[in-house]
C-alpha positions in Angstrom: 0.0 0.0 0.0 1.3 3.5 -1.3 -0.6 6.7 0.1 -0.1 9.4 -2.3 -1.8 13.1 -1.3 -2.7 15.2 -3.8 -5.2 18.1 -4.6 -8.6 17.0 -5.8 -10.7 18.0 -8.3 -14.6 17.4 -9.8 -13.4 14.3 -11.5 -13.0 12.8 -8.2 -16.6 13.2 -7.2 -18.0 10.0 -6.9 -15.1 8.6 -4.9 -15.8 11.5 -2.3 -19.4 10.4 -2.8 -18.5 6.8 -2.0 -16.1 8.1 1.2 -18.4 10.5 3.0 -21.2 7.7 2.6 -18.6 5.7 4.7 -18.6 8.2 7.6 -21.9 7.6 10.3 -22.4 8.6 13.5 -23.4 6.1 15.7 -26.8 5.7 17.8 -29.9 3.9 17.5 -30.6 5.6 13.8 -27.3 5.5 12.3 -27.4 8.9 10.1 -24.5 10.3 7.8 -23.4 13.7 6.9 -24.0 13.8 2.9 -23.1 16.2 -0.1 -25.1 15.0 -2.5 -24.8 15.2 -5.7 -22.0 17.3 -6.4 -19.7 17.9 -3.3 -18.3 21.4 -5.2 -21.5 22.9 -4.8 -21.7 22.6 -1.1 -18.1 23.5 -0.4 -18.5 26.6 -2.5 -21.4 27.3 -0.2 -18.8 26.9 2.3 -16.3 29.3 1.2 -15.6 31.3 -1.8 -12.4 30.0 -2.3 -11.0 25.9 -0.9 -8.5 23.7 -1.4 -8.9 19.6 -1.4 -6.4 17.5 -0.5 -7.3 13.4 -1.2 -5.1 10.2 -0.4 -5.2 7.4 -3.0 -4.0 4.3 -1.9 -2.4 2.7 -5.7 -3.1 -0.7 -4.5 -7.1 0.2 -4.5 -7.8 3.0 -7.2 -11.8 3.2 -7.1 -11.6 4.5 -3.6 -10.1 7.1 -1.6 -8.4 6.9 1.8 -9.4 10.4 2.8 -9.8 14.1 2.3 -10.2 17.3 4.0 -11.3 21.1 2.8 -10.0 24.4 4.1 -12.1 27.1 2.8 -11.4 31.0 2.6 -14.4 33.7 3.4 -14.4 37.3 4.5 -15.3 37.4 8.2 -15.8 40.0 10.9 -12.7 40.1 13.4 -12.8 42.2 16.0 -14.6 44.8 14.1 -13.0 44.5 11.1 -12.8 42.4 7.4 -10.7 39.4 7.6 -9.8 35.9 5.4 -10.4 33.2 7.6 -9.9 29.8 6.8 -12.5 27.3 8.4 -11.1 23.6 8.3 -13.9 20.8 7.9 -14.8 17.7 6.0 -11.7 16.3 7.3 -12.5 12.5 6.7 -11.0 9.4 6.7 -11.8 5.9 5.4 -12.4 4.0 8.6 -10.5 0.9 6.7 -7.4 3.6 6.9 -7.7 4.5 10.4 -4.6 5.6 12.6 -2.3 5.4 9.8 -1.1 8.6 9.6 -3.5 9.7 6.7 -5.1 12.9 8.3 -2.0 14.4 9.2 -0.3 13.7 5.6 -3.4 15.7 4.3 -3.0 18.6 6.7 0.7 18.6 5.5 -0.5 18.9 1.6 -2.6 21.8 2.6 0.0 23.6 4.6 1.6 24.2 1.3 -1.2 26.4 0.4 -1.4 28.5 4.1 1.1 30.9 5.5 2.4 31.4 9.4 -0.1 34.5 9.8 -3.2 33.0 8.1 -6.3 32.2 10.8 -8.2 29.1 10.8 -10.8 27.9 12.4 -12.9 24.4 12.8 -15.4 22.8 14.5 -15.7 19.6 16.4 -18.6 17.8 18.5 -18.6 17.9 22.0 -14.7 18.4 22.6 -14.0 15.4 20.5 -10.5 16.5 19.9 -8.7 13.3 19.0 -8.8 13.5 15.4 -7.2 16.8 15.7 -4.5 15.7 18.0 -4.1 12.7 15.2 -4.0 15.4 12.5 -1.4 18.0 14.4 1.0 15.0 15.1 4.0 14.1 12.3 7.1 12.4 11.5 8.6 15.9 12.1 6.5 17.0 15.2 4.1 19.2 15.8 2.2 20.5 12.0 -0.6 23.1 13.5 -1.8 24.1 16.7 -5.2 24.5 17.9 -6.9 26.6 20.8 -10.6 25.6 21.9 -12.8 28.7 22.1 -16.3 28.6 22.8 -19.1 26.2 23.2 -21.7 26.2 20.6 -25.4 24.8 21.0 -27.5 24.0 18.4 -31.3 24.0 18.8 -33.2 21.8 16.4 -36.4 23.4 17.5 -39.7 21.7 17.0 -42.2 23.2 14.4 -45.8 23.5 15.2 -48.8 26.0 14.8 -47.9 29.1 15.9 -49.3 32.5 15.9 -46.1 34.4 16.2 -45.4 36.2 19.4 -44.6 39.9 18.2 -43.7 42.9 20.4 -45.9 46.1 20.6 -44.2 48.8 18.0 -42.5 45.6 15.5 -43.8 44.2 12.5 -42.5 41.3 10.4 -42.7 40.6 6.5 -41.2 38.6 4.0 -38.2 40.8 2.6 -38.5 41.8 -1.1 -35.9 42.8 -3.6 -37.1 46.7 -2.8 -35.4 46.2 0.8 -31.8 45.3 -0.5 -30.1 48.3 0.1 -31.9 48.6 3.5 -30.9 44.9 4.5 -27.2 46.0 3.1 -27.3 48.8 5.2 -28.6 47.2 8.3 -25.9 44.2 8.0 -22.9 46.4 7.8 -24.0 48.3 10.8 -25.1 44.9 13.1 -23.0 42.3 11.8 -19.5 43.7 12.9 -20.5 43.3 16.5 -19.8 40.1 16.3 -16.5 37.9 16.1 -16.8 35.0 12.9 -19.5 36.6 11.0 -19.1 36.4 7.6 -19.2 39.4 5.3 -22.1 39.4 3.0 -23.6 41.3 0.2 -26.8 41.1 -0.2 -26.9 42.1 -3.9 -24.7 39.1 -4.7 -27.2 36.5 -2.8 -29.8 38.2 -5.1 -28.0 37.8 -8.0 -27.6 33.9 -7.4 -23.8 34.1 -6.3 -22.3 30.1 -5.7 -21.7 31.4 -2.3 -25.8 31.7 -1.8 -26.5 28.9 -3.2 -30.9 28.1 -2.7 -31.0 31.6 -0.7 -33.2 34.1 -2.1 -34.9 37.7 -1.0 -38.2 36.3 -0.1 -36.5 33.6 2.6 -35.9 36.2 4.9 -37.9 37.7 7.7 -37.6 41.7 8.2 -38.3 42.8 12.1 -39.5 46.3 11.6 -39.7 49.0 14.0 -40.9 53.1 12.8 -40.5 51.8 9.3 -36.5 50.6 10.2 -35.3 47.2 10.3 -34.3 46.5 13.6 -33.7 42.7 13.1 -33.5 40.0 9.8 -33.6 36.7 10.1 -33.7 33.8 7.4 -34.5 29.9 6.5 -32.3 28.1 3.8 -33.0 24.6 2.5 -29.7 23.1 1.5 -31.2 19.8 0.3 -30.5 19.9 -2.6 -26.9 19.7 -1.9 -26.4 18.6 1.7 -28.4 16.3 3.7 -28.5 14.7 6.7 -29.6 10.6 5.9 -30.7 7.9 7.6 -28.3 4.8 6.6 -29.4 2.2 9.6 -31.5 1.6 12.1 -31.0 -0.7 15.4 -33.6 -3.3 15.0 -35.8 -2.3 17.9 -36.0 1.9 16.3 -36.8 0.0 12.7 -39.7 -2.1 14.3 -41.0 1.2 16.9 -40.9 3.6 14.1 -44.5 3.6 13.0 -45.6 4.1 16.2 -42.6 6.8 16.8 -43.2 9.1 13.9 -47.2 9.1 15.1 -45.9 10.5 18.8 -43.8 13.1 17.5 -46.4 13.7 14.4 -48.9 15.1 17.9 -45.6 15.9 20.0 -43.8 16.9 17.8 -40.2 16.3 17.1 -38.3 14.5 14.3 -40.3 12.0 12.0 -37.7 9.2 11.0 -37.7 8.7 7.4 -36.9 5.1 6.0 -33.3 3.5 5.6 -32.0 6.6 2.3 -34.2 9.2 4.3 -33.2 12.3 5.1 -34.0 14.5 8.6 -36.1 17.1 7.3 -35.0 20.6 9.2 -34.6 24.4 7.9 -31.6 26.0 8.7 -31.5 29.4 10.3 -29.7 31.6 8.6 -28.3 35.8 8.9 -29.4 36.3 12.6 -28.9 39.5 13.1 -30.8 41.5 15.8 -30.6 45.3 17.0 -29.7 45.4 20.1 -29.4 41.9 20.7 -33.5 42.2 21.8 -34.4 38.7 22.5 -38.2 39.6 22.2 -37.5 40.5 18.4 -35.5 37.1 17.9 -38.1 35.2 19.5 -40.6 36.8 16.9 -38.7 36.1 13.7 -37.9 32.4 14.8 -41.7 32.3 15.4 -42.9 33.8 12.2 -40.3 31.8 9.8 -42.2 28.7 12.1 -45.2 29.9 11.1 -44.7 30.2 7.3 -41.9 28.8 5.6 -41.5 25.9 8.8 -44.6 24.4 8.2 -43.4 22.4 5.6 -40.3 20.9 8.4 -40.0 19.5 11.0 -37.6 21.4 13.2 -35.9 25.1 12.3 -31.7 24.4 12.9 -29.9 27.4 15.0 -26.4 27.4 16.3 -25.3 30.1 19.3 -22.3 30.2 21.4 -22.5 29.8 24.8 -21.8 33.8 26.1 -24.3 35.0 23.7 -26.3 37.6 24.3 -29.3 35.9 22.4 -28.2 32.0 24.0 -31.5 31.9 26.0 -33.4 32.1 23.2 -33.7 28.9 21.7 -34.0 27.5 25.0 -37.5 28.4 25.4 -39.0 26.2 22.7 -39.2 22.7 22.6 -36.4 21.1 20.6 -33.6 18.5 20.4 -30.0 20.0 21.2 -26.0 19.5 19.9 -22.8 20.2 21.0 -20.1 21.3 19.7 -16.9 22.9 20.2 -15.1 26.4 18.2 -11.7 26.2 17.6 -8.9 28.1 16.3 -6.3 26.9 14.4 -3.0 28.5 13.1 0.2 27.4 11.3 2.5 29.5 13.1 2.0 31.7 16.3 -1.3 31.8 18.3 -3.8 34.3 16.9 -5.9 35.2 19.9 -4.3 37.9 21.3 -5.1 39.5 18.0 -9.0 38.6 18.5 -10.9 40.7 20.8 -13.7 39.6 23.1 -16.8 40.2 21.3 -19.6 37.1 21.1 -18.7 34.6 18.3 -20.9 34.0 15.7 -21.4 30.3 14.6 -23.4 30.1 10.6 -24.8 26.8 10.3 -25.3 26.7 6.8 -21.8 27.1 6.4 -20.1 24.2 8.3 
């Protein structure tokens, strides 16, 4: 067995198909993270720029022994425009385990990085092993990584709702005649905040790869004396990433009838067959004046309320030291979590990162 590393292109999409099929977590439904059809679309969702490193093994050419992405977006650093890197889809044949193959990657992609570049990753619930794995080489130590904040993701359960709205607010579906207000309202709000990426909203509009199944009318506009005061939208990425069902333990596959009717009243997550996918919205652009909680609560209610009916659950992410973490807390919903890390080549970067909330943007992990 030769490993060979190397960058990886579209012509390679059905092995990464075949390889990300092969990563599960495990529980009583055994579910996979997929990118389905074409894996470039969702990394380009990811970042508008990336770099793929894969390992072929010559002794077994139809498959490969791993990969992993580092994308480059315009982000909000202490109040200012930055290129971050985020590392993720770091994945590894289980057949290939502990053989060295996720730090060989990381070494590929060090070519394309310098000392001063910032990175940063997530990883669920402090699981930090493969990243000790991937820091550790022939040579000593590749990267270094500092754990920064705990994030919590609220799958919240959708039901009928009349939206709770405060006195003074209104909420509507935005419209392309709001752009430049949205715009305006974004690079005011959005700096306040370490992580969040730097959007423009005539670029989403125009169908930029970077927005890919985002349009105007998704969002929700809080509106306050005829100003936004807070925005709020839901993305379906189904169409090129999914969370699917691959396995069931027997006892789940025989309850599951009788499951999907609880939660159907309850509500909660219906588990689709063996090739189903969990059907949530993701929560997308929350960005709220003056971090008012009341307005937050009535944009996830009014997304619930239209768009949500057709989901089960709306997906939200916040780190823990949010001034908006309480939130999602007060419906009923299933929870995750994860860990925010930063990462760096060369010297540690957070004396250079102020103490400002970090935002976390599930649709683009």
């Amino acid at each position: 067995m030769a490993i060979t590393i190397r960058i990886g292109t579209p012509a390679d999409n059905a092995k990464i198909q075949d390889l990300v099929t092969k990563i599960t977590m495990p529980g009583p439904a055994q579910m996979c993270f997929q990118r389905n059809p074409d894996f470039f679309v969702g990394a380009k969702v990811i970042g508008d720029e990336f770099v793929l490193t894969v390992a072929d093994d010559d002794e077994r050419p139809d498959v490969l022994a791993g990969l992993t992405v580092i994308s480059g977006r315009e982000l909000y650093i202490s109040g200012q425009k930055r290129r971050v890197y985020y590392s993720g889809d770091t994945r590894v044949d289980p057949y290939y385990r502990r053989r060295g193959i996720a730090s060989n990657l990381f070494v590929e992609q060090k070519k394309h990085r310098s000392t001063t570049d910032l990175l940063q990753g997530i990883v669920l619930k402090e699981n930090t092993a493969p990243l000790d794995a991937a820091a550790k080489t022939a040579d000593g130590v590749l990267f270094q990584y500092w754990i920064s904040h705990s994030i919590e993701t609220s799958f919240i359960f959708t039901r009928k709702i009349t939206p709770r709205i405060p006195a003074g607010v209104t909420i509507r579906a935005a419209s392309a005649s709001d752009i430049p207000a949205m715009q305006a309202f974004f690079d005011r709000e959005a700096p306040r905040r370490n992580g969040y990426p730097v959007y423009d909203m005539h670029k989403m509009a125009a169908g930029d790869p970077y927005y890919n199944g985002l349009k105007v009318e998704d969002y929700a506009l809080a509106l306050s004396g005829g100003q936004i005061v807070g925005m709020l939208a839901g993305w379906n990425q189904k169409a090129y990433k999914q969370t699917r069902i691959v396995g069931f333990k027997p006892a789940i596959k025989l309850l599951r009838p009788l499951y999907n009717l609880y939660v159907g009243i309850a509500g909660g997550f219906k588990l689709p067959p063996v090739g189903g996918m969990l059907n949530y919205l993701s929560l997308y652009n929350i960005l709220i004046a003056k971090d008012d909680k009341a307005v937050f609560q009535a944009l996830i209610d009014w997304i619930m309320a239209h768009q949500g009916q057709k989901y089960d659950a709306l997906a939200v992410g916040i780190t823990h030291g949010d001034p908006l973490e309480e939130v999602p807390r007060g419906y009923k919903r299933q929870k995750l979590f994860s860990s925010h890390f930063w990462l760096s080549y060369g010297e540690d970067p957070r004396p250079g990162i102020d103490n400002r909330p970090l935002y976390v943007e599930l649709g683009r992990l």
